[in-house]
C-alpha positions as CSV (number, residue, x, y, z in Angstrom):
1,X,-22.3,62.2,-9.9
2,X,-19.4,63.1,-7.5
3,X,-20.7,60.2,-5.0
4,X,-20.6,57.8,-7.6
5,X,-17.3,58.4,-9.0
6,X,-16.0,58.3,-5.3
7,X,-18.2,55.0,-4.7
8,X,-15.8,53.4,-8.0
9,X,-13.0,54.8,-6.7
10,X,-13.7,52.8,-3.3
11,X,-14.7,49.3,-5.7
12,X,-11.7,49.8,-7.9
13,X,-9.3,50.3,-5.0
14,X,-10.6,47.3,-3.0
15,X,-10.6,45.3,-6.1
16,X,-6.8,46.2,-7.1
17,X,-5.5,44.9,-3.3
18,X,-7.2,41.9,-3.3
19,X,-5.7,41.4,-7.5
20,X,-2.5,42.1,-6.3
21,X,-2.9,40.0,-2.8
22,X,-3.7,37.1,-5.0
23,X,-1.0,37.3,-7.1
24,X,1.1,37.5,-4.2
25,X,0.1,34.3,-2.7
26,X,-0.2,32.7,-6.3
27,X,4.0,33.7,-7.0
28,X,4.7,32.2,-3.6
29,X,3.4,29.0,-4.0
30,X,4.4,28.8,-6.9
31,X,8.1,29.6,-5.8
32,X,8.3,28.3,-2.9
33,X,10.5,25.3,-2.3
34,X,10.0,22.3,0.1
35,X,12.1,22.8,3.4
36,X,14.9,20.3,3.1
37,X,16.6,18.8,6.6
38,X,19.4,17.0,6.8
39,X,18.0,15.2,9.7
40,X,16.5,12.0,7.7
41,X,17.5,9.9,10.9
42,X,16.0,11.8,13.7
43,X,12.6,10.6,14.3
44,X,9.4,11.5,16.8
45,X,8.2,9.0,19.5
46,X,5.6,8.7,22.2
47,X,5.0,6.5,25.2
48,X,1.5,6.8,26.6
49,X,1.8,6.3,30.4
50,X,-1.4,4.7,32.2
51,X,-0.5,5.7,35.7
52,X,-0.4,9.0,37.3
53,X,3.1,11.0,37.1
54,X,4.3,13.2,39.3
55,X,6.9,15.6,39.8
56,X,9.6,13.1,40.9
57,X,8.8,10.5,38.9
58,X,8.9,13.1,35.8
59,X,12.5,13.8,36.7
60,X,13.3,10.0,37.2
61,X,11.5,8.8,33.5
62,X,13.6,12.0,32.3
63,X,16.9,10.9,33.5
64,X,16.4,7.1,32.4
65,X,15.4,8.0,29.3
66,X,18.6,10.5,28.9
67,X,20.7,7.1,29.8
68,X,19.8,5.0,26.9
69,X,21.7,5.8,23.7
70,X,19.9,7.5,21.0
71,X,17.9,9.7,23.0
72,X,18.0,13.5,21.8
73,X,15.5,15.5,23.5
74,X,11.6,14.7,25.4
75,X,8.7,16.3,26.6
76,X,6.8,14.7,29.3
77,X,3.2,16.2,29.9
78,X,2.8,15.0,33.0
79,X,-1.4,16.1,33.6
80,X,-1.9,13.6,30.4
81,X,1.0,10.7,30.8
82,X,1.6,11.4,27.4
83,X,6.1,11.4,26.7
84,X,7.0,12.4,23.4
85,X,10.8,12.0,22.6
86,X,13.1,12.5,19.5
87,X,15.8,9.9,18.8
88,X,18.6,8.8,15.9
89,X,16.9,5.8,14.2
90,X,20.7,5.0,13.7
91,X,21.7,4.1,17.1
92,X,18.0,2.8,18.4
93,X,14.3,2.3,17.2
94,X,11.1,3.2,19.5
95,X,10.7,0.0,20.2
96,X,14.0,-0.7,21.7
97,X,14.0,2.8,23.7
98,X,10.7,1.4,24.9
99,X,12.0,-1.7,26.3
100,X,14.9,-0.3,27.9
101,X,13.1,2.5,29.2
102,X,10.4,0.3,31.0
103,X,13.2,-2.4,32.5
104,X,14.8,0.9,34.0
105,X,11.9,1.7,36.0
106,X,9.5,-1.0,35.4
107,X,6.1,1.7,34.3
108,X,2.9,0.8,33.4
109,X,2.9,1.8,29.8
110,X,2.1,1.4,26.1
111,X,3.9,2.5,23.3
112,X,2.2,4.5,21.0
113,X,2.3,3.3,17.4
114,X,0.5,5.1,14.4
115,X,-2.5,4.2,12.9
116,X,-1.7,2.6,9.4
117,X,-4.1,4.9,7.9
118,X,-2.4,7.8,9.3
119,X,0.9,6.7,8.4
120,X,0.8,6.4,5.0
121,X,-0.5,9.7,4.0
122,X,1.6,12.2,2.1
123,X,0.7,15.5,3.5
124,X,0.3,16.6,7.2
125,X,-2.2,14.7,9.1
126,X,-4.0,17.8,10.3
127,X,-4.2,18.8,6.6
128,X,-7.5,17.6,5.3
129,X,-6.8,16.7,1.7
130,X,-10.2,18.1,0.1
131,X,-10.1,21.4,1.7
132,X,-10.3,24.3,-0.6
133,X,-6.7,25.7,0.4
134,X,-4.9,22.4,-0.2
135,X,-6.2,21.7,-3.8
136,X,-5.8,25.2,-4.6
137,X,-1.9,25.3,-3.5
138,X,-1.9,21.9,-4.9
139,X,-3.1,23.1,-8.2
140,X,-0.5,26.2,-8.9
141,X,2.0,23.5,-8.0
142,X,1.1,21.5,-11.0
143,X,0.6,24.2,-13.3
144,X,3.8,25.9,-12.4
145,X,6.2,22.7,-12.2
């Protein structure tokens, strides 16, 4: 008798963390608020470059870039030729940065633009929109709003 009453113990314990775990993670969805950034102009680019970059030509894209208005901050990854840059859609587009970017030091490279389908989706395009997680948040969203 004594083993089974500790055995229930064990089940109800187990049982009572994962309840209240659950309710946990239910009361923060269903309280937790979109971020909100007041940075509605600032927007992510990429320029794919299609020859090799070194060192010194890293530094050179970097400073060209840093001349052309608009420019905030990049990252060049310079195994992949892939540069990824933020800039004020106020003061330039990506197209225009392009441009002025490639007559400064005349690369071979392609602008990257985003895949139509990609573009217009609503969530996060990592976020797989028939995963368990997302129509579960999705759903205490709705019954809680």
């Amino acid at each position: 008798m004594k083993i089974n009453r500790k055995v229930k113990i064990i089940a109800g314990s187990i049982l009572g963390i994962f309840v209240l775990l659950f309710l946990v993670l239910v009361v923060h969805i269903a309280t937790a608020k979109p971020v909100e950034i007041d940075n509605a102009s600032l927007q992510i680019s990429r320029i794919d470059f299609k020859e090799p970059i070194d060192s010194l030509k890293a530094k050179e894209i970097h400073r060209n870039l840093k001349k052309i208005p608009g420019v905030k901050t990049d990252r060049l990854n310079q195994e992949t030729g892939v540069l990824v840059f933020f800039h004020d859609t106020k003061v330039a587009n990506s197209q225009t940065i392009y441009n002025q970017l490639i007559a400064m030091g005349n690369y071979k490279a392609e602008r990257f633009v985003v895949p139509q389908a990609i573009a217009n989706k609503k969530v996060c395009p990592v976020m797989n929109d028939d995963s368990f997680s997302y129509k579960f948040s999705r759903g205490i969203q709705r019954i809680f709003n």
